[in-house]
C-alpha positions in Angstrom: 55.6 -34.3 -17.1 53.1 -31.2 -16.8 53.6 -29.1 -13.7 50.5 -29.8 -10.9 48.7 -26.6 -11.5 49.2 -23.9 -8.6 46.3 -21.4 -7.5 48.0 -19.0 -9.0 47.4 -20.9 -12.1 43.0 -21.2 -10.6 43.4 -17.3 -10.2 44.6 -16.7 -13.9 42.9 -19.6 -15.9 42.9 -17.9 -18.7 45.0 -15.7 -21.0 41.9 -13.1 -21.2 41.5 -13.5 -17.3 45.5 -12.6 -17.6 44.5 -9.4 -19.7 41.9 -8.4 -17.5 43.0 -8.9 -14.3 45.9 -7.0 -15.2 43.7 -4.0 -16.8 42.1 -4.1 -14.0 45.1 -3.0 -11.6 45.9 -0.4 -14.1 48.5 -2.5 -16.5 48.0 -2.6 -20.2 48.8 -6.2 -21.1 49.1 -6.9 -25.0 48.1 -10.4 -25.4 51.9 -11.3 -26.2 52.1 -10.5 -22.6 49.5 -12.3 -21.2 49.7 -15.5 -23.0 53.8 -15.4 -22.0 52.4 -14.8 -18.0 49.8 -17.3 -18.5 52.6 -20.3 -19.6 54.9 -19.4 -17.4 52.2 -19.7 -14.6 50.8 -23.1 -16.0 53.9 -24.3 -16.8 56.1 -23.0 -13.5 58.6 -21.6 -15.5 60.5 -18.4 -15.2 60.1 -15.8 -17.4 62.4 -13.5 -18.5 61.4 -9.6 -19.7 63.8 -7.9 -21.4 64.1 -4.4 -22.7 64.3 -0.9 -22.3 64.5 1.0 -19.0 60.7 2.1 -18.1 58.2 0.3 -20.3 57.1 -1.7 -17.1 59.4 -5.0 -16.6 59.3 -4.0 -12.8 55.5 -3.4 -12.6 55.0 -6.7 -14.7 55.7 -8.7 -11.7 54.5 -6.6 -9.0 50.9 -6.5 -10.9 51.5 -10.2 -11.0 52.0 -10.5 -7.5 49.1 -8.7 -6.6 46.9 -10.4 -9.1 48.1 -13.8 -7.7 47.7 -12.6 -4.0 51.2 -13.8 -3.6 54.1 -11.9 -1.5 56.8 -10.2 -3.6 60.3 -10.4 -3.0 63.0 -8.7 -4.8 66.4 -9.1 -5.1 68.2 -5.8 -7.3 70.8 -6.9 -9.2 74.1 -4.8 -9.1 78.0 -5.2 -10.0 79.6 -7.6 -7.7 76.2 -9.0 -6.0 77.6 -12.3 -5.3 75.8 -15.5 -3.5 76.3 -14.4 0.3 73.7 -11.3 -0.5 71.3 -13.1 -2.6 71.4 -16.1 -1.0 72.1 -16.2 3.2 74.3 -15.0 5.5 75.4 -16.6 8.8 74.3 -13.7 11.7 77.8 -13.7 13.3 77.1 -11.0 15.8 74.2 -13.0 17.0 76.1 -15.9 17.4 78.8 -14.0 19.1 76.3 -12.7 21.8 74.8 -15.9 22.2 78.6 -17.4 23.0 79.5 -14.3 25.4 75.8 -15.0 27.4 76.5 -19.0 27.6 80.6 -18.7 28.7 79.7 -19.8 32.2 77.3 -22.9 30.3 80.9 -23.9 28.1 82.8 -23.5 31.1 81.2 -26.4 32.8 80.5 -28.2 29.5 84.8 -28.3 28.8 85.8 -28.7 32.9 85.7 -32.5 32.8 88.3 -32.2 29.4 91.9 -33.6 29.8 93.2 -32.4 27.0 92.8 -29.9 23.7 91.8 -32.6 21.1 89.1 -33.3 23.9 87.8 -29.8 24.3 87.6 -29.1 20.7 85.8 -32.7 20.0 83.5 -31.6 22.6 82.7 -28.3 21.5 82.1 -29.2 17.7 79.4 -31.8 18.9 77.7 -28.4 20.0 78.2 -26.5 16.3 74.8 -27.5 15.9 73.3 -25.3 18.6 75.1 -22.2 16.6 74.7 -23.1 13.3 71.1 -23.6 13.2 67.9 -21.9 11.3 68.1 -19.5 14.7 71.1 -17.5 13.1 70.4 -18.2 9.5 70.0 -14.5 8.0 67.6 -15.4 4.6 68.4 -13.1 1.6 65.7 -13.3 -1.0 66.6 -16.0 -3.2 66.4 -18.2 0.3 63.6 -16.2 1.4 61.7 -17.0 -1.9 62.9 -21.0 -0.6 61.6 -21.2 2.5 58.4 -18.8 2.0 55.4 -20.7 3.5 52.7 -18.9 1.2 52.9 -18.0 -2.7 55.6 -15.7 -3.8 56.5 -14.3 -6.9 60.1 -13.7 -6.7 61.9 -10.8 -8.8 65.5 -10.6 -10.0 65.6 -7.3 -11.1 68.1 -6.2 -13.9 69.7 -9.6 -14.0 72.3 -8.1 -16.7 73.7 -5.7 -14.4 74.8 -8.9 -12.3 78.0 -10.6 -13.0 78.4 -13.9 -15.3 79.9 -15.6 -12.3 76.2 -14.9 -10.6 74.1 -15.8 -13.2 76.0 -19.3 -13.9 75.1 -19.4 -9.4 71.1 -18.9 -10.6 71.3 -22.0 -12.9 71.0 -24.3 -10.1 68.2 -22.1 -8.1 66.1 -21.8 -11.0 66.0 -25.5 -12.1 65.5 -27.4 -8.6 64.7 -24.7 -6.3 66.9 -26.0 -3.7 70.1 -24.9 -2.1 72.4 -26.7 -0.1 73.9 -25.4 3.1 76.3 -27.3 4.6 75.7 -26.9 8.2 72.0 -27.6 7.2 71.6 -29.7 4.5 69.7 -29.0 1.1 66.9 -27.0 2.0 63.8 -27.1 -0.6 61.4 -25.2 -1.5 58.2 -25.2 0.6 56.1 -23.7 -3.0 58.0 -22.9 -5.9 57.8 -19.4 -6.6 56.9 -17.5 -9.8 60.4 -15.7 -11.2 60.3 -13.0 -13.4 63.6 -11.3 -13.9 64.4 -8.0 -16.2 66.7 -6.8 -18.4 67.9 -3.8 -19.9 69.4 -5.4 -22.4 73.2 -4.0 -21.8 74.7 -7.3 -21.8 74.1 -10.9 -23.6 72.9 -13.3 -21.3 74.1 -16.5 -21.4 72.3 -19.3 -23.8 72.1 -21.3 -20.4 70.1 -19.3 -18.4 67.5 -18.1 -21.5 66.9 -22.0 -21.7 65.6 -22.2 -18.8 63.0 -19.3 -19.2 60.6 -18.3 -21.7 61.5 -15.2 -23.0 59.7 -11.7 -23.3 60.6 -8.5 -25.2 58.7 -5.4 -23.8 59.3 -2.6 -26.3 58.3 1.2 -26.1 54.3 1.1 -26.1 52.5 2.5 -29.7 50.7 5.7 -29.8 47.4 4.1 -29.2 48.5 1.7 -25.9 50.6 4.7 -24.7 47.2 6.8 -24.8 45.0 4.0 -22.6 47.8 3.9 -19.9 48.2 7.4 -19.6 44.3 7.7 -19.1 44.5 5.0 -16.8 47.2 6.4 -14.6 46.5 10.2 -14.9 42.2 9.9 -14.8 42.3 13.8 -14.7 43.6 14.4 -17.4 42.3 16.3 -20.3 41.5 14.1 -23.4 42.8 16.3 -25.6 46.6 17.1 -23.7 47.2 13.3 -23.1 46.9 13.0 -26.8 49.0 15.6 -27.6 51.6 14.5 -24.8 51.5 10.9 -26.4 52.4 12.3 -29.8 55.3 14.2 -28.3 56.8 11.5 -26.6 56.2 9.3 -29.5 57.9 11.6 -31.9 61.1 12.7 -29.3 61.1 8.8 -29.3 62.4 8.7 -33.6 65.3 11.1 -32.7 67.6 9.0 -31.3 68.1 10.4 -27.8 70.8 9.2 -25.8 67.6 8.7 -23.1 64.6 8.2 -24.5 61.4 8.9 -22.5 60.6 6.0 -20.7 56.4 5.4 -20.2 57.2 5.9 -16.5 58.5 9.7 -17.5 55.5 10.2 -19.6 53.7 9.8 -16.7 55.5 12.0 -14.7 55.2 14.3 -17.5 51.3 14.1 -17.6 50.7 14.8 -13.8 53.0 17.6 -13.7 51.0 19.5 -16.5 47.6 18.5 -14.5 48.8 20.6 -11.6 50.1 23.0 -13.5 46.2 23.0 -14.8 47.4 22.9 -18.9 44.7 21.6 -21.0 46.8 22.1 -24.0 50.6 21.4 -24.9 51.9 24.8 -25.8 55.7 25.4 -27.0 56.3 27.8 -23.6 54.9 25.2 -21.6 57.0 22.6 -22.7 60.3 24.6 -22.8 59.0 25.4 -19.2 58.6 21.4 -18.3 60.9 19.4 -20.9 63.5 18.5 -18.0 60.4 16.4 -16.6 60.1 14.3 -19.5 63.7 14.4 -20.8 66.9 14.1 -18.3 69.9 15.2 -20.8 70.1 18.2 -21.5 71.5 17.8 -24.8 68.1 15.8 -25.5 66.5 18.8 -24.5 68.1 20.8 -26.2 67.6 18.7 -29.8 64.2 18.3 -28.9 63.3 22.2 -28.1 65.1 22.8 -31.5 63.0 20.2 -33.6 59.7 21.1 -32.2 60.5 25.1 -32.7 60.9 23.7 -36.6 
C-alpha cells in the first residue's frame, strides 16, 4: 500500500527540488543523497546515515527539517540511554505536590471507609487523577508521538546506544505507537520523518537496517569539498580554499588516527580568514595545524610529511 503523501512530500516533489532546496540552505547534496531523502519522504520510511564523524549526518536532518518547515527533535544517543529517557517519565515530584496540596480533599474522600481494603479500593479509583497526561513528562521519541505539526525526529549516533535499546526502537519505528499502561496506546498524531546516524563503531542489527533505507555519507571529493567551503566561508580567498582543500584531502590518505572531519575544515578556513592569509604557507600552518587536526601525533606526521 503506498504511503498517503505528506506536505513534506508537496515541499520536496522532486529529487532536483531535494538538491536545490538543500543547496540552497548551504548543504551540498550529491544526488545519492537526495534521491535516498526524496524515498524516504515519499515512502515514510526512516533513513539511516551512516559514516564518519563530521561529513554532515547531523546537518542532513536539521537541513531537512528546515526545508520541510517541520520542528526537530533530537534524542543523543549514549551508553546506557534506556526507554525511561527516550521515551517518558512519570513527574513524581509533581505528583507528590499535587498529593501534599489535596491531603485535606483525601481526608474527606477516605472518612466514610470502614476498613483498609476499603480505603485502598477507594483511592485506586482516583489513580486516574495522578496518572494522567497532566504529569506525563514526554521525552523525544514520545514527543515526536504526540507532536501536533510535522517533525522530523533525529536519533543521533544510534550505535553508541545499547542493543537492548535499539531492539526497544523496532516497535516505535514500525507503528509509531507506544503503549503506556496507565494510558493506553498512544499514536501518533503525524508520523514523523527519522533519520538516525552512525559512526559506524558497531554493527547494527539486520532488524533495524530492514526497516530503513540505508545511506553511506563518506569524506566529500576535492571538488564537493571546494563548493561547501565557499559556501560556508563566502570570504574566503579562491585561491587559499583551494589550497586548504588539497591539504585536508591529502592529510586525509595518511591514515590518521582522526582524520579531519568537513566540519574541522571549516573551522580551519575561518580561522585563516581572520588571521587575513590569502595563501597556505608552511609557518602558517605549523602556527594553525591543532585547528584542523586534534592529535598531536597527527600533527606531528602531518608537519613532517608536508616539510618533505
Amino acid at each position: 500500500m503506498t504511503p498517503t503523501p505528506s506536505l513534506a512530500a508537496c515541499q520536496l516533489p522532486s529529487v532536483s527540488a531535494v538538491m536545490e532546496q538543500f543547496t540552497a540552505a548551504d548543504y551540498v547534496c550529491s544526488k545519492e543523497t537526495a534521491t535516498a531523502i526524496f524515498l524516504m519522504i515519499q515512502l515514510q520510511r526512516p533513513l539511516l546515515v551512516e559514516g564518519p564523524p563530521g561529513v554532515g549526518k547531523t546537518e542532513l536532518a536539521k537541513v531537512l527539517a528546515q526545508t520541510t518547515e517541520a520542528q526537530l527533535i533530537r534524542l543523543q544517543c549514549y551508553e546506557g540511554l534506556d526507554e525511561a529517557k527516550a521515551l517518558y517519565e512519570w513527574e513524581y515530584s509533581k505528583q507528590l505536590l499535587y498529593v501534599q496540596m489535596l491531603k485535606e480533599q483525601l481526608g474527606t474522600l477516605l472518612a466514610n471507609t470502614t476498613s483498609l481494603n476499603d480505603a485502598v479500593a477507594l483511592l485506586q479509583g482516583q489513580e486516574s487523577a495522578f496518572f494522567s497526561r497532566h504529569f506525563l513528562l514526554p521525552r523525544p521519541l514520545l514527543q515526536a508521538i504526540l507532536a501536533p505539526q510535522r517533525t522530523v525526529l533525529l536519533i543521533d549516533e544510534i550505535d553508541r546506544a545499547d542493543q537492548e535499546f535499539e531492539a526497544f526502537l523496532l516497535e516505535i519505528l514500525s507503528d509509531f505507537q507506544v503503549s503506556i499502561p496507565e494510558l493506553g496506546t498512544l499514536h501518533a498524531v503525524q508520523r514523523p520523518l527519522v533519520v538516525l546516524t552512525s559512526n559506524a563503531t558497531r554493527n547494527l542489527s539486520e532488524a533495524l537496517k530492514r526497516r530503513c533505507f540505508y545511506l553511506y555519507i563518506d569524506h566529500p571529493t576535492v571538488a564537493i569539498e571546494l563548493q561547501i567551503v565557499q559556501r560556508k566561508v563566502p570570504a574566503i580567498d579562491q585561491r587559499l580554499a583551494t589550497h586548504i582543500v588539497q591539504f585536508v584531502q591529502r592529510t586525509r590518505q595518511m591514515s590518521l588516527r582522526k582524520p579531519p572531519s568537513i566540519s574541522e575544515t571549516l573551522d580551519w578556513a575561518l580561522a585563516l580568514v581572520v588571521l587575513g592569509a590569502s595563501v597556505l604557507s608552511r609557518e602558517l600552518i605549523v602556527d594553525t595545524l591543532n585547528i584542523l587536526l586534534k592529535d598531536k601525533d597527527d600533527i606531528a606526521r602531518t608537519l613532517r610529511e608536508a616539510g618533505r
